[in-house]
C-alpha positions in Angstrom: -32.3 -16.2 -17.2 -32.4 -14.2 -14.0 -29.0 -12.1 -13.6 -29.2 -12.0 -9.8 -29.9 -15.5 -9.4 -26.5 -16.2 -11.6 -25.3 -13.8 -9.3 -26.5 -15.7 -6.1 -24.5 -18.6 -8.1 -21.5 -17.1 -8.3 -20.9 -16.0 -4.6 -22.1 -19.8 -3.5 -18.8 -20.9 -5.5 -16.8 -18.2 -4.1 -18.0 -19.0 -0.6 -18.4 -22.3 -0.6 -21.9 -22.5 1.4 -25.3 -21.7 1.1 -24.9 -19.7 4.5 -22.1 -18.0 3.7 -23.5 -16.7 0.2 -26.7 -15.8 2.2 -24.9 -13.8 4.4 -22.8 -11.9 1.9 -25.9 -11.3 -0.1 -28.3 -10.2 2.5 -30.7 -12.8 1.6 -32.0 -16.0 3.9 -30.7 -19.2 3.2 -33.8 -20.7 2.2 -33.8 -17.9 -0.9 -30.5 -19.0 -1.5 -31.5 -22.5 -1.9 -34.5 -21.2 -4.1 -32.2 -19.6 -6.4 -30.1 -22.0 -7.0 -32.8 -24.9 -7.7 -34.3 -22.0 -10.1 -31.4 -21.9 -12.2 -30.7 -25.4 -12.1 -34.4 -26.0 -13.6 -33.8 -24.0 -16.5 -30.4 -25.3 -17.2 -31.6 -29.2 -16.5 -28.9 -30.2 -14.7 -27.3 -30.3 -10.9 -24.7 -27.7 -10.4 -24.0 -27.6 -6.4 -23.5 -30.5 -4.2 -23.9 -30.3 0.0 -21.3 -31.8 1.7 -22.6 -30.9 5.6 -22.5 -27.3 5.7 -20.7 -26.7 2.8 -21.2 -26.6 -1.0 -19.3 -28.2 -3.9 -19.9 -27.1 -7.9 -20.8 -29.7 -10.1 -18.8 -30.8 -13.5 -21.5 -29.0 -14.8 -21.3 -26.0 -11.9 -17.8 -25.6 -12.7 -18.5 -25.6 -16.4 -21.1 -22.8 -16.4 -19.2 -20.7 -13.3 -17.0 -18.6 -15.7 -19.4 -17.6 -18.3 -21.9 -16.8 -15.2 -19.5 -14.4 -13.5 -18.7 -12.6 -16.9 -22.2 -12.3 -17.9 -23.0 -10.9 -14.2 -19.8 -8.3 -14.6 -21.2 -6.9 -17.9 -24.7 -6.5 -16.4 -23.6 -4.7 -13.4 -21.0 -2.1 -15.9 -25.0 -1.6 -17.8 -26.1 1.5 -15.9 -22.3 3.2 -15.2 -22.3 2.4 -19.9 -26.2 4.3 -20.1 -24.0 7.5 -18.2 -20.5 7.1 -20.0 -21.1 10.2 -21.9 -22.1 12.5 -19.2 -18.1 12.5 -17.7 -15.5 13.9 -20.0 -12.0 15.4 -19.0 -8.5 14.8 -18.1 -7.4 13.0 -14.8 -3.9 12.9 -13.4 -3.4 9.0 -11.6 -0.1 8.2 -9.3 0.1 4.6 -8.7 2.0 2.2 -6.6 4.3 -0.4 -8.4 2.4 -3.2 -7.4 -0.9 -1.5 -8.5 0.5 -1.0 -11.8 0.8 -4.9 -12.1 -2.2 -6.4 -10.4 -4.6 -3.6 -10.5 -4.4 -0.8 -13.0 -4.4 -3.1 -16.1 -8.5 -4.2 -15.7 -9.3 -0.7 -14.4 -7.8 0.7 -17.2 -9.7 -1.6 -19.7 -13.0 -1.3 -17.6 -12.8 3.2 -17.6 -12.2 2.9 -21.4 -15.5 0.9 -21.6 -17.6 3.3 -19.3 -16.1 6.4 -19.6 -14.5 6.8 -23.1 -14.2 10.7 -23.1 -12.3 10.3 -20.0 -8.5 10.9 -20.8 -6.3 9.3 -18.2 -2.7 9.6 -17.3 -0.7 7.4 -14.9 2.1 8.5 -13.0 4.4 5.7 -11.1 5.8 6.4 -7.6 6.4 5.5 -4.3 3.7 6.0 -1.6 5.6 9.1 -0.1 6.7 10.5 -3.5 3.3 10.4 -4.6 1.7 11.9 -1.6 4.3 15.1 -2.2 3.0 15.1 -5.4 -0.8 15.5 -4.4 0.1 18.3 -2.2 2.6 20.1 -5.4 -0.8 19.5 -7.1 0.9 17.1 -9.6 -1.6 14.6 -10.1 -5.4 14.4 -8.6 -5.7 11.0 -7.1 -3.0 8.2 -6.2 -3.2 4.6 -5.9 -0.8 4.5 -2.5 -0.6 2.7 0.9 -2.2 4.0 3.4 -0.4 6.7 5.4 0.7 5.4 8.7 -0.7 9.3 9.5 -3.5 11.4 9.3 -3.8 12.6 6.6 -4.7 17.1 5.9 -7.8 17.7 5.1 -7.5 18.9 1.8 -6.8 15.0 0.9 -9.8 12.4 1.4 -8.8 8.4 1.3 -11.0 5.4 0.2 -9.8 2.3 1.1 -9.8 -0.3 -2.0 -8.1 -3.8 -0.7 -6.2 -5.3 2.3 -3.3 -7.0 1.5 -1.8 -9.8 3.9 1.5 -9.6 4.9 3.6 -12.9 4.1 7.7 -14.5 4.2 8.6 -14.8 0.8 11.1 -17.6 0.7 13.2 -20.0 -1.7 10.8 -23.5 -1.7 14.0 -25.4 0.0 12.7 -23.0 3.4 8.6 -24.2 2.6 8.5 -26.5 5.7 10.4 -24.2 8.3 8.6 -21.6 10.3 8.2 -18.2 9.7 10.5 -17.2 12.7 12.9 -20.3 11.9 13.3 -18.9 8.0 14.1 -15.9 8.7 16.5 -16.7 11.9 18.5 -18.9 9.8 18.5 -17.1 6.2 19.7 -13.8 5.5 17.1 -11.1 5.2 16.3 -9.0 2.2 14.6 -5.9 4.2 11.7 -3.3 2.4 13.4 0.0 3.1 12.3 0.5 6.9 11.6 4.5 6.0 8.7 3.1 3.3 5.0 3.2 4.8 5.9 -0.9 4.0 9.0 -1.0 5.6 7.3 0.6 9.0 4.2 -2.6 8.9 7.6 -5.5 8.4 9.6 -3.4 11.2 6.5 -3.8 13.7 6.0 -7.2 12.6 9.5 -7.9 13.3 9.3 -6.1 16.7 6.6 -7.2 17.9 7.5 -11.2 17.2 11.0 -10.5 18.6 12.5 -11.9 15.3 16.4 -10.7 14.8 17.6 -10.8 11.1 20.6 -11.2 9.5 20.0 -8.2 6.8 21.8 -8.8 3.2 19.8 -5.7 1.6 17.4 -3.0 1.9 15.4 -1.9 -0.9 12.4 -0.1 -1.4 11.4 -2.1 -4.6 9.4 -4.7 -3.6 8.9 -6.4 -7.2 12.9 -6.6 -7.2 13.4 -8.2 -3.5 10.5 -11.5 -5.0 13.2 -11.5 -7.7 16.0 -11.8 -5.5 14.7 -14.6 -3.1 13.8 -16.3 -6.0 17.4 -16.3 -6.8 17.9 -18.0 -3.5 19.6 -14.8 -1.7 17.2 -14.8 1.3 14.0 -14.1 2.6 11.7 -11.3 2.8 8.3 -9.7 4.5 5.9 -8.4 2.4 2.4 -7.3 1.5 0.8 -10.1 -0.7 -0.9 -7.8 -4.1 -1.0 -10.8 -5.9 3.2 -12.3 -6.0 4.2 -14.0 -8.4 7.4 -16.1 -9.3 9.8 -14.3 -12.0 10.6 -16.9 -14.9 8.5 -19.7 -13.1 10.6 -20.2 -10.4 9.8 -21.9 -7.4 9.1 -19.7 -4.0 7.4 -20.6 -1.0 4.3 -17.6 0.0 3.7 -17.6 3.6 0.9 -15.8 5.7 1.5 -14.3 9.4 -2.1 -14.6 9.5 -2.8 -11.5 11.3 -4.2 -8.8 9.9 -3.1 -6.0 12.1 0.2 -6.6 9.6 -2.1 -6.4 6.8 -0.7 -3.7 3.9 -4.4 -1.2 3.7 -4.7 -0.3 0.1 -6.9 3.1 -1.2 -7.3 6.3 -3.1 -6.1 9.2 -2.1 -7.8 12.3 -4.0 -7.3 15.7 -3.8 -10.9 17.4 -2.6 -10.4 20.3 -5.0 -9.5 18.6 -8.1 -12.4 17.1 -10.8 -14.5 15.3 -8.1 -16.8 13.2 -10.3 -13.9 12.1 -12.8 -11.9 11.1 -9.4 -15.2 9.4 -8.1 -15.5 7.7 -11.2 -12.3 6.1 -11.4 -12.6 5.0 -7.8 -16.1 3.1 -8.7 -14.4 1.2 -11.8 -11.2 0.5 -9.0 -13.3 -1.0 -6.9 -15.1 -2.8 -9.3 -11.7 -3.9 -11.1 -10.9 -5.3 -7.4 -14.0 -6.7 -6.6 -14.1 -8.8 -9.9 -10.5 -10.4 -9.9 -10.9 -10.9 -6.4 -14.1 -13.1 -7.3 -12.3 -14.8 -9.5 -9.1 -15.9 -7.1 -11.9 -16.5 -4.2 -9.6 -14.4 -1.7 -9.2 -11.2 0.0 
């Protein structure tokens, strides 16, 4: 079975037209179509549906769609396995909180696969702390926000993911505005001298929104906790929030993406180059795969 026409498959159901898919994959739409009659031939069954200009999966689509993106995963990881052995050493990783928790786990379990002799280890810290400590020469690369300022050139940046910026809110607050929730609920503020603090203080600013500020914290895991206790509202970057103890909160987007929280690595030019530049492919990679699977940005 042809691995790029499952591939072709897979980025229809993340895209949710023939169009789309062709444009993401550089193809014409008509090869797109070809594709996906191909592999529906040598499985002998339908697996899309056109609704006018869009595409829905099959029972059987939606059946095969998981197994297809795995197999497609594990053929693109083929030729970074065939050069595991070439890159051995030790690398020194800083991370982000909210890396640690959406990211870092599948990048983890993906560099052990393709580069065993690798030996990682990862450092938490804030975006600022972790900046000082790739200029003290602490750690080689860090999983950070972007700096809101050029950075020296010693340091080089790869972005990895945008993340949206969004009103986290008790569910009782899910049918008010975004302006009218935080107006009328006290505000549970990201520390406004964090790199995340500065994107919520421009949104604020430049909405014209006053708050009613309960706390100010630069732990943003802690402040979902505390509006899920019903203490308030918050502002903050989307990596992936979840409720603590399955309690109900209410995720809102600004929609605008000049809010959006920029995501990257941050390596020192100096340090092991290829070990850095491997660990950024398998980041990307991690990204690009569960970002497949939630069919978002």
């Amino acid at each position: 079975m042809n691995i790029r026409f499952m591939r072709t498959f897979c980025t229809v159901a993340e895209k949710g037209s023939m169009a789309a898919a062709a444009r993401a994959l550089g193809l014409a739409n008509a090869s797109v179509a070809e594709q996906i009659r191909a592999l529906e031939q040598e499985l002998g069954t339908t697996l899309t549906l056109r609704r006018g200009q869009t595409v829905a999966l099959t029972d059987a689509g939606q059946a095969v769609l998981d197994t297809m993106r795995n197999i497609v995963a594990r053929a693109e990881d083929l030729p970074l396995i065939a050069q595991a052995g070439a890159l051995r050493g030790r690398l020194r990783v800083g991370s982000i909180s909210t890396v640690l928790t959406s990211l870092i786990p599948g990048t983890l379990r993906r560099l052990a696969l393709l580069h065993p002799e690798i030996e990682l280890k990862v450092v938490p810290g804030t975006s600022m702390g972790l900046l000082a400590m790739l200029e003290a020469e602490e750690v080689d690369c860090a999983v950070s926000v972007k700096p809101p300022f050029p950075l020296p050139k010693s340091l080089s940046w790869q972005p990895v993911r945008a993340e949206p910026l969004v009103l986290v809110a008790p569910d009782v607050l899910s049918r008010q505005s975004i302006a009218a929730a935080i107006r009328s609920t006290p505000f549970i503020r990201m520390d406004r001298n964090a790199w995340t603090g500065m994107i919520v203080n421009r949104y604020l600013a430049s909405r014209r929104i006053p708050v009613r500020e309960l706390f100010e914290l630069d732990a943003p895991e802690t402040i979902v906790a505390l509006v899920s206790e019903g203490l308030g509202v918050s502002l903050l970057p989307d990596w992936g929030i979840t409720s603590p103890q399955g309690r109900k909160i209410a995720i809102r987007p600004v929609n605008d993406p000049r809010f959006d929280r920029e995501i990257g690595l941050i390596g020192r030019r100096s340090a092991a180059s290829s070990l850095i530049g491997a660990f950024a492919d398998v980041l990307i990679g991690s990204h690009a795969a569960s970002d497949g699977g939630k069919g978002q940005a």
